[in-house]
C-alpha positions in Angstrom: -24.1 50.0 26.7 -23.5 47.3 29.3 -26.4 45.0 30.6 -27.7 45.8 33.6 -27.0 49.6 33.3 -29.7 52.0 34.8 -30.5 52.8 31.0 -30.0 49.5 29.1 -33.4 49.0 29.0 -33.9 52.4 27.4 -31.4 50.9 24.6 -32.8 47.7 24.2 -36.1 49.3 24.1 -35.0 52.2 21.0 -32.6 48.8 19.3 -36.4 47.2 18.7 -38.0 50.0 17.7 -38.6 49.9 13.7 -39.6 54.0 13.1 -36.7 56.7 12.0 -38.4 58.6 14.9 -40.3 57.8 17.8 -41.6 59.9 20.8 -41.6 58.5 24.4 -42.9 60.3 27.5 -40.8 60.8 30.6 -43.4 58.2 32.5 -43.6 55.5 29.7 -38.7 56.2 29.8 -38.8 55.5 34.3 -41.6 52.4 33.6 -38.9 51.2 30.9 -36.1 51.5 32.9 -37.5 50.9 36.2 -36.3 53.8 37.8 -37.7 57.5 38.4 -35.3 60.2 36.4 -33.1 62.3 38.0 -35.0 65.8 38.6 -32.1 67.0 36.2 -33.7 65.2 33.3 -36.6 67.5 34.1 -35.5 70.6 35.0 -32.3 70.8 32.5 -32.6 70.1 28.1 -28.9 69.9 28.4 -29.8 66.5 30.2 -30.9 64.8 27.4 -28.0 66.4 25.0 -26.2 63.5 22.5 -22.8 63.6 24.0 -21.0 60.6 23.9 -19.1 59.9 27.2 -18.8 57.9 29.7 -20.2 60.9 32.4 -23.3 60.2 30.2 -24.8 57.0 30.9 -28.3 58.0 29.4 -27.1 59.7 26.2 -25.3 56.3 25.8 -28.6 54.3 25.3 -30.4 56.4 22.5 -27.0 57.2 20.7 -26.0 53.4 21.0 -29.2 52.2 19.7 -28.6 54.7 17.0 -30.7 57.2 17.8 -30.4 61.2 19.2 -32.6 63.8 20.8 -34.1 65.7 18.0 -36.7 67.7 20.8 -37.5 67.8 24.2 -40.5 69.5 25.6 -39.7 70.0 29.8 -43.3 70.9 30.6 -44.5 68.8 28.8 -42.5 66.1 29.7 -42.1 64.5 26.1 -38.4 63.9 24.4 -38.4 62.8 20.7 -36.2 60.8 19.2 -34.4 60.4 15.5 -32.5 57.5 13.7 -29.0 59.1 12.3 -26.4 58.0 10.5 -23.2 59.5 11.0 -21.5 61.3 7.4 -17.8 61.4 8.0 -15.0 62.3 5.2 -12.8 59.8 3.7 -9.9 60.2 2.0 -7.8 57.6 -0.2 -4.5 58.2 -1.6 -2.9 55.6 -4.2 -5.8 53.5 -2.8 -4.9 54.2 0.9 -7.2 55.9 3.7 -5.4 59.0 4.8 -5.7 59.2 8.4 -7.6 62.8 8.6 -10.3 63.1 11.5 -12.9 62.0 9.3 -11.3 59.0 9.0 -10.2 58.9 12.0 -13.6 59.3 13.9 -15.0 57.0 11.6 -13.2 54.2 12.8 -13.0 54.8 16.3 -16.8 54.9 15.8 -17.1 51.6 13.8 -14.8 50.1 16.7 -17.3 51.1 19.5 -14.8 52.7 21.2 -14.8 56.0 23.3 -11.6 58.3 22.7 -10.6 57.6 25.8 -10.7 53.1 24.9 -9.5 54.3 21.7 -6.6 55.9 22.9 -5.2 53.3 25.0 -5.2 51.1 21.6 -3.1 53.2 20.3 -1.0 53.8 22.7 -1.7 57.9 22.8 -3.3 60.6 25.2 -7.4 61.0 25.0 -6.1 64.7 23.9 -4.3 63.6 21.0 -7.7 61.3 19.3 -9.4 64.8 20.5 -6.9 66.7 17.8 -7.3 64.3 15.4 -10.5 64.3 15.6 -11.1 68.1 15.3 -8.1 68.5 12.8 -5.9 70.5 14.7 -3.6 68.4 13.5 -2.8 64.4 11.6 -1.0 61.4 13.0 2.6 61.4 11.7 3.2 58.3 9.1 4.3 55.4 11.6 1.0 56.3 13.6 -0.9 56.2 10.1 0.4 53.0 9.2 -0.9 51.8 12.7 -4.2 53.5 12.1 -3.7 50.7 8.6 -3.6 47.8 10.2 -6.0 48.4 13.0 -8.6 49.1 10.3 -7.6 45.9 8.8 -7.9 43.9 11.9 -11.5 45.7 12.8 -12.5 44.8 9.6 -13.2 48.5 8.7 -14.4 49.6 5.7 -14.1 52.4 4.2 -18.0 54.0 3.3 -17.4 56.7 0.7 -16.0 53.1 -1.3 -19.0 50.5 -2.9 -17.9 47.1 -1.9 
């Protein structure tokens, strides 16, 4: 989430905020970010869904500031939001991650990276982190040992381990 974004205040806003779940009005989101909401934000749910793209500049600022939609109420104008933590699956093998989409996602996540950004690290198609990803199928070993020493250099930890 990039200063100066139409929704950055939105993120700074949930960052601060010390409650697992909060509940803002659609007024008290367009007097935080300046700015009316796009009649879509009203008139669609799917508006305030917790994609994570680039087309969605709004979900950015709650799941950024580590937070996603838990309930909207259109008519009532009211969205509620939820701390998460994201669970993902780790393998090791003779004390080595094996680079499965759990693993996969996890770093990419740790990185801050979209697929897209974390594609072009590695060199590969948006599509192919999209496989990973959803275990259609796993990096072959040279792309594995990449995934190694990426990790390493992101200082990426693996958090099914204790330190």
């Amino acid at each position: 989430m990039k200063p100066g974004s139409k929704y950055y205040p939105l993120f700074e806003y949930l960052q601060r905020c010390d409650q697992d779940e909060t509940t803002l009005t659609f007024a008290e989101i367009e007097a935080l970010i300046g700015k009316s909401l796009p009649a879509s934000a009203r008139q669609r749910k799917n508006w305030w869904s917790n994609r994570d793209s680039a087309s969605a500049l709004q979900a950015g600022a709650w799941v950024k500031a580590g937070y996603h939609v838990v309930a909207v109420d259109l008519a009532q104008e009211v969205v509620q939001f939820h701390t998460f933590q994201a669970h993902y699956t780790i393998q090791r093998r003779d004390g080595d991650i094996v680079w499965r989409r759990g693993a996969i996602k996890a770093l990419r996540k740790h990185m801050e990276l979209t697929q897209t950004q974390f594609a072009k690290e590695l060199g590969v198609r948006r599509q192919t982190i999209s496989e990973w990803e959803n275990g259609v199928y796993d990096p072959d070993r040279s792309t594995a040992k990449f995934l190694k020493l990426i990790a390493q250099q992101a200082k990426f930890e693996d958090p099914t381990t204790p330190p």
